[in-house]
N, C-alpha and C positions, 0 to 999 in steps of 0.2 A: 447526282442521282442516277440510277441504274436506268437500262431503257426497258421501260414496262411492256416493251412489249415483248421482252425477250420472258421463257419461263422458269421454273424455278429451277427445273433438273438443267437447265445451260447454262446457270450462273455460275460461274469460278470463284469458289468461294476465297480466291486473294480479292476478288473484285465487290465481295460483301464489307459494307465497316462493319466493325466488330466496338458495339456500344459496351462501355462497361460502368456498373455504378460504384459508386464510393463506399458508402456507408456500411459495414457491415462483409462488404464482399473486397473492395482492394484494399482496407483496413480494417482490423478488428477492433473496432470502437466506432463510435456515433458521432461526429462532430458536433450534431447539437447539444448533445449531452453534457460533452468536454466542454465546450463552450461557458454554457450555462453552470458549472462547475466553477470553472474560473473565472468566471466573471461575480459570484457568489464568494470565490477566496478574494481576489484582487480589488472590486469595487461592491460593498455590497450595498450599499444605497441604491444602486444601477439595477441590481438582483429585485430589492421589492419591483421594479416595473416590468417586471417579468412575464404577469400576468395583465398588465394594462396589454403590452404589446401582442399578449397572445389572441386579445380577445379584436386586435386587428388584420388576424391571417397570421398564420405560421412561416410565409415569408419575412412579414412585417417582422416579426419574432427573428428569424435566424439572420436578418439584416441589421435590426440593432444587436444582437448578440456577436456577431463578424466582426462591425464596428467599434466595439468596447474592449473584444478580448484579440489579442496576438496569439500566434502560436507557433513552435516553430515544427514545418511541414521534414524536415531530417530522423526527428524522434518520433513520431507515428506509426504505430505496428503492424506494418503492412504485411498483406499477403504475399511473401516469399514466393510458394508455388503458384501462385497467379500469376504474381508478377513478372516472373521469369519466361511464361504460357505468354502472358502479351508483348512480350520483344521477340520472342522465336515467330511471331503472327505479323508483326511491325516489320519483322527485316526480311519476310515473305513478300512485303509490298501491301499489307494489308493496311486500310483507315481504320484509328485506332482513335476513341471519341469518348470522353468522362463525360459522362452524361450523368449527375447528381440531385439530390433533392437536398443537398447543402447550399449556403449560399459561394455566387458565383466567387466572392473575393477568397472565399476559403479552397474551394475548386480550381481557381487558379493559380493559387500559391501551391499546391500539391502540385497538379502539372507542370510547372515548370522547375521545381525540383525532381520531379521521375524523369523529365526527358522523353516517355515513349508516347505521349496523345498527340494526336495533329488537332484536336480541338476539345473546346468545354464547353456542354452546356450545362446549366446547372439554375439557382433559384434566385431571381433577380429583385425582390424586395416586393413585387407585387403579385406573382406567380410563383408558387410554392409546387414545384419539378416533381411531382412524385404520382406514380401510380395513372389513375388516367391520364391527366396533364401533360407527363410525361410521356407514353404513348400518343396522345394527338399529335404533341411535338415532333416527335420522330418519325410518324406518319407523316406528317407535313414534309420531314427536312427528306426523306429517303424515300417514302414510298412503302404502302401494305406489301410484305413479308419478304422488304428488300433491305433486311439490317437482320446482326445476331447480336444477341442482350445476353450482357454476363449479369444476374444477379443473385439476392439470397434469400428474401423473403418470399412474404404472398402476397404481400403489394405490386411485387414484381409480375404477377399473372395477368396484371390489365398491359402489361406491357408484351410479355411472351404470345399475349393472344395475336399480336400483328406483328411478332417477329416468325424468322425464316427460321433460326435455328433458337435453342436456348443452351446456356451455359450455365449449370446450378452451384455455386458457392456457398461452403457454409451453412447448407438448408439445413432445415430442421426434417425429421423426419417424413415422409411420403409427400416432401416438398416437389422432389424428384416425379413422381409419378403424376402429381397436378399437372406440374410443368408439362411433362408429355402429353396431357388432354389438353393443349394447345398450340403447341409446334412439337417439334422433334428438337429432344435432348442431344445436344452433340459430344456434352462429357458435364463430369459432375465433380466438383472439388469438395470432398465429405470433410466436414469439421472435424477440428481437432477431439479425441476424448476427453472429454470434462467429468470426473470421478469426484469421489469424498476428498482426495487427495490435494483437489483444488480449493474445493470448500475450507479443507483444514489452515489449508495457506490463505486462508482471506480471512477466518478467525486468527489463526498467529495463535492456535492453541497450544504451541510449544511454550509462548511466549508467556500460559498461565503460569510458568514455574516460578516466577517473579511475585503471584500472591502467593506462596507458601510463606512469605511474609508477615505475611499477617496473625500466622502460629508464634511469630516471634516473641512477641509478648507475654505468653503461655509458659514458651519454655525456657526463659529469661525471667521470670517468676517462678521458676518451678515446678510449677501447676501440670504436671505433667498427667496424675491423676485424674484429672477435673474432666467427666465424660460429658457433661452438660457443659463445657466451657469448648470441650472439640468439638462436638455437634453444632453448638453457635456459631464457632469458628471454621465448619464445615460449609455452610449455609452462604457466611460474608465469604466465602473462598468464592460460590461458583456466580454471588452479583458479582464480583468484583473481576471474575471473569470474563463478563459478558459486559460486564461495564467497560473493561479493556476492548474487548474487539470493538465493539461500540468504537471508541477511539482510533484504533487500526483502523479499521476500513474507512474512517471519516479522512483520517492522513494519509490513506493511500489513495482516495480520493482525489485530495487534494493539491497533491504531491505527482500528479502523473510525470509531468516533463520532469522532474529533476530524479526521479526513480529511473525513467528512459535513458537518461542519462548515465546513470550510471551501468559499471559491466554486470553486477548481479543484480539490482533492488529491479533490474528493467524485466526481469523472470518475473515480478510478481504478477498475481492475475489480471488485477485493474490493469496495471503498466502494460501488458502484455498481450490484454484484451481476450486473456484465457476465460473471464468473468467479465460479461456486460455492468457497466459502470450503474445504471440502473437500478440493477438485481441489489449493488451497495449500498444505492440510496436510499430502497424498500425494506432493506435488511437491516440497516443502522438504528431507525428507529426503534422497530421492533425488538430488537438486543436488549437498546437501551429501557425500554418498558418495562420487560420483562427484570431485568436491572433492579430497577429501583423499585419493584414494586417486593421484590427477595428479600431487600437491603430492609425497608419498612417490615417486614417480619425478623430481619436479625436482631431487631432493639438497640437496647444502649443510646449512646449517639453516634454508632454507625450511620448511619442514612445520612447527615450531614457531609460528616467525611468524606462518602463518597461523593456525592453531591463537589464537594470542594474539589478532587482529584478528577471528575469530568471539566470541571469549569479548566481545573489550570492545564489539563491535558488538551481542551480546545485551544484556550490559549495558547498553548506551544505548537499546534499543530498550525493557526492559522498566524503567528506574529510570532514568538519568541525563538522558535527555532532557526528564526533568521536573523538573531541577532546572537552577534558573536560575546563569547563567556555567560550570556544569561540564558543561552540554552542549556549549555551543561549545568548549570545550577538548578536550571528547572527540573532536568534529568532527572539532580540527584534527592531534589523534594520531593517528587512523585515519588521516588524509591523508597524514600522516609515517611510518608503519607499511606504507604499498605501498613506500617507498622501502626501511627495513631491510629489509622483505622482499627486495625486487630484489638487494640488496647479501649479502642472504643467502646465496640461490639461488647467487652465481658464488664464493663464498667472500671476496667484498671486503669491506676494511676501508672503514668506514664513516668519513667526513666531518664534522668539527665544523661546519662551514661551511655545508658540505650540508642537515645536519640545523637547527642554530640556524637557517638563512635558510627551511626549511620550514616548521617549528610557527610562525613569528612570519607570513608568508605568509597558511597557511592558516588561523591564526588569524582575520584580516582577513576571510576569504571566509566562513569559516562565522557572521561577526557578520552578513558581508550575510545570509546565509541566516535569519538569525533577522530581520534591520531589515526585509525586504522581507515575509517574514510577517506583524510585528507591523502593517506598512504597510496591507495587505490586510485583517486582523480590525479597525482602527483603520475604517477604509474603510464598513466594515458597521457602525461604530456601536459596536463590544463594547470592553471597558475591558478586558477580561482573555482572550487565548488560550488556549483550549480545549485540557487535556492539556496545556500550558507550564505555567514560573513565571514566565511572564511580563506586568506590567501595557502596556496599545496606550502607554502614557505614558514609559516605558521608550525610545523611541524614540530622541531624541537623545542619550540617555547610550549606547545600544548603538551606536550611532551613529561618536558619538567614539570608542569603546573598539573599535572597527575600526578607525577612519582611523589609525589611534593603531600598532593592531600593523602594519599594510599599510605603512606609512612605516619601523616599526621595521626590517621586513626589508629595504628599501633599505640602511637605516645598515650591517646585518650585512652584505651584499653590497658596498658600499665597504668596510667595514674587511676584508673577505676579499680584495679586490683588493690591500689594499695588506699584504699577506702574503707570507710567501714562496712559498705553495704554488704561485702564481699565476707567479714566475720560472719556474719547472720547467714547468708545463703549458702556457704563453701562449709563442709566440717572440715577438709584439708586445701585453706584458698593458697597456700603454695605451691600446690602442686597446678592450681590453676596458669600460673605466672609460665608453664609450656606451650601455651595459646599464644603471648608475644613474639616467640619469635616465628611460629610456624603462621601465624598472618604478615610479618615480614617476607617471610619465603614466597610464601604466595602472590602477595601485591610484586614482587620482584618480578615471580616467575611469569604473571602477565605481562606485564610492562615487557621481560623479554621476548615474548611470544610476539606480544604485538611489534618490537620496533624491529623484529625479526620477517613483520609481515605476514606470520602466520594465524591473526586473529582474524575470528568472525565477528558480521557486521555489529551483532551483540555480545558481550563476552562474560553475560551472563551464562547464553545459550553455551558461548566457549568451553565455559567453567566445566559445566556438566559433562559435555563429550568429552573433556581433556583428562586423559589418564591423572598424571601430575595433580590437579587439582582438586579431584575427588580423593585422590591419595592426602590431601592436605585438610579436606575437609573432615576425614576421617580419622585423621591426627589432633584436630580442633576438638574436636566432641569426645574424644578420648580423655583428652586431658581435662576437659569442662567435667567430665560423667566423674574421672575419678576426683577432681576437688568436691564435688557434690555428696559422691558417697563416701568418700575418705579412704578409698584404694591405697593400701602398704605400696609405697615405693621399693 
């Protein structure tokens, strides 16, 4: 402790510690949050007493939650420009002190992976570190306004009140200027901009391209006409929109450490902590509400379907995705599951042809999704994908067990041609028979893309941006329109 009796203007500020908090301010995310996350995917039995323990102190609470769940302290989104600010302070000769309102076991695991704190204090199962607590503590260990507090909230103001300097992280707006009505600001580390841009990326509303799907059954019947059959199908487009992001933010959630893990999914916002984890948990619901209550005005037996395609999208989000081959099958039932739905919605019967040529299809796409994966963790060195069952060596067998079903649905697609359903729909179905090879060319030209390395993480999303493959989809529908209307060859 500093000698009090020396005054504020003779202190050397190398000879101040320099307290800093965790939560919020040397990482962009909330430990107790992530916690409670993972301990909600990993044990959820453990999760109902969530609420027992809360209602014995928010210590009690972040001591069984510490206790239950691991984490690893390497993939945590720390503050870069902080953290680079407290080694240039550290190698000045400065004490440098993680002082958190997390519990202490999670506080020391991060410390002793950064290397730069000489000590932790943090929230010991009966004493919950935060706001005044926190302040008397520090008053005790240092002394009234002989310590500088790096923090980011307004909790942090019972603490600034008896620090010497403040360091503002992260604030929220005229954070800064509280902070000055009780010490003097020494600098301010302003949040990153959080825009629509972010928002877009936590819906995954690129990713609604995937229900245009659900039109499928319209224009695979013909019904191209049917202005009451787009409207309906207009409607189950934007549940099944919001029933999707619904999903998304629930697996991104979920999904923190193994999205950290990897080089790109650790951009995303939860991963990234561009979007408090929180805002996903308040958001999820509400999606989802809104969801189902659309879906109950689109009719039919839509609203089941979806219903189904929420349950098995949980399920892959919290179990199946970790089990090797029955996640790409799940993939490729979701994928098949916007089309029942579509067919639900207008009361049409559904398609043997339809359906067999979708699950063998999207089979193919969801092994790229996993080959182009395995591609990228192979990339970085690691044998084994993080939250997969999957080994990087795995590769040419998922490989083949793509090209394999992507080809299968050509065959289903020729033997549908040569059907009768095909008389009745087609006035020239020969000229149909152009569609077979130009969905071989396509499934090829992925499969090369990807084993070439140049697919995205989706290769739906691929599809779209890739010149080649709107060129092919354009050749598909050409030859569809002119078996339809009977176009002179």
């Amino acid at each position: 402790m500093l000698d009090p009796s020396v005054s504020l203007q003779e202190i050397d500020t190398r000879a101040v510690p320099l307290i800093v908090d965790l939560d919020g301010t040397l990482i962009h995310t909330d430990m107790l949050h992530e916690s409670a996350l993972r301990i909600s995917r990993d044990r959820p039995l453990d999760a109902l007493r969530i609420p027992v323990w809360l209602m014995q102190g928010k210590a009690v609470l972040k001591r069984n939650l510490a206790s239950r769940s691991g984490f690893d302290a390497s993939l945590l989104p720390y503050n870069e420009a902080l953290l680079a600010w407290l080694k240039e302070q550290r190698a000045l000769g400065r004490q440098v002190v993680l002082c958190t309102a997390s519990d202490h076991a999670i506080a020391q695991a991060i410390a002793a992976h950064l290397g730069v704190f000489d000590d932790v204090m943090a929230s010991d199962g009966s004493t919950n570190l935060a706001g005044g607590h926190k302040a008397q503590a520090l008053v005790r260990r240092y002394g009234e306004r002989r310590f500088d507090y790096v923090g980011n909230s307004s909790a942090d103001l019972a603490v600034w009140r008896h620090a010497r300097h403040a360091i503002v992280v992260n604030g929220a707006r005229g954070l800064a200027h509280k902070a000055a009505a009780q010490c003097r600001v020494e600098r301010e580390f302003a949040p990153a901009p959080r825009g629509f841009a972010a928002w877009r990326r936590v819906l995954r509303v690129h990713q609604w391209l995937k229900n245009l799907l659900l039109f499928m059954p319209l224009l695979a019947a013909h019904q191209v006409g049917d202005v009451d059959g787009w409207l309906t199908l207009l409607l189950a487009f934007v549940s099944f929109s919001l029933c999707a992001s619904t999903v998304y933010i629930a697996n991104d959630l979920l999904d923190l450490e193994s999205d950290r893990a990897h080089p790109r999914k650790r951009l995303r916002p939860f991963a990234s902590g561009a979007v408090p984890a929180w805002q996903g948990v308040l958001l999820a619901p509400l999606l989802l509400g809104t969801s189902l209550a659309l879906g109950a005005l689109v009719g039919g037996t839509f609203l089941p379907w979806l219903l189904c395609y929420f349950v098995l999208t949980c399920l892959y989000s919290w179990v199946l995705k970790r089990v090797i081959l029955l996640d790409c099958i799940t993939l490729a039932m979701l994928y098949t599951l916007r089309i029942i739905a579509g067919a639900a919605a207008l009361w049409m019967p559904l398609s043997f042809w339809l359906l067999a040529f979708s699950v063998f299809l999207f089979l193919s796409l969801a092994f790229v999704k996993r080959y182009a994966e395995l591609q990228v963790q192979a990339s970085t060195g690691k044998t084994k994908v993080h939250g997969r069952g999957y080994y990087t060596s795995d590769e040419p067998l998922v490989l083949n067990l793509g090209v394999t079903a992507g080809y299968a649905s050509a065959v289903v697609l020729a033997l549908y041609l040569n059907s009768d359903n095909v008389l009745v729909l087609y006035r020239q179905p020969e000229a149909v028979w152009g569609a077979v090879p130009v969905l071989l060319f396509w499934v090829s030209w992925i499969w090369m893309q990807a084993h070439r390395g140049h697919m995205h993480d989706d290769p739906l999303v691929f599809a779209v941006k890739d010149r080649a493959s709107r060129l092919a989809g354009l050749a598909f529908g050409a030859v569809v329109l002119a078996g339809a209307l009977g176009w002179p060859w």
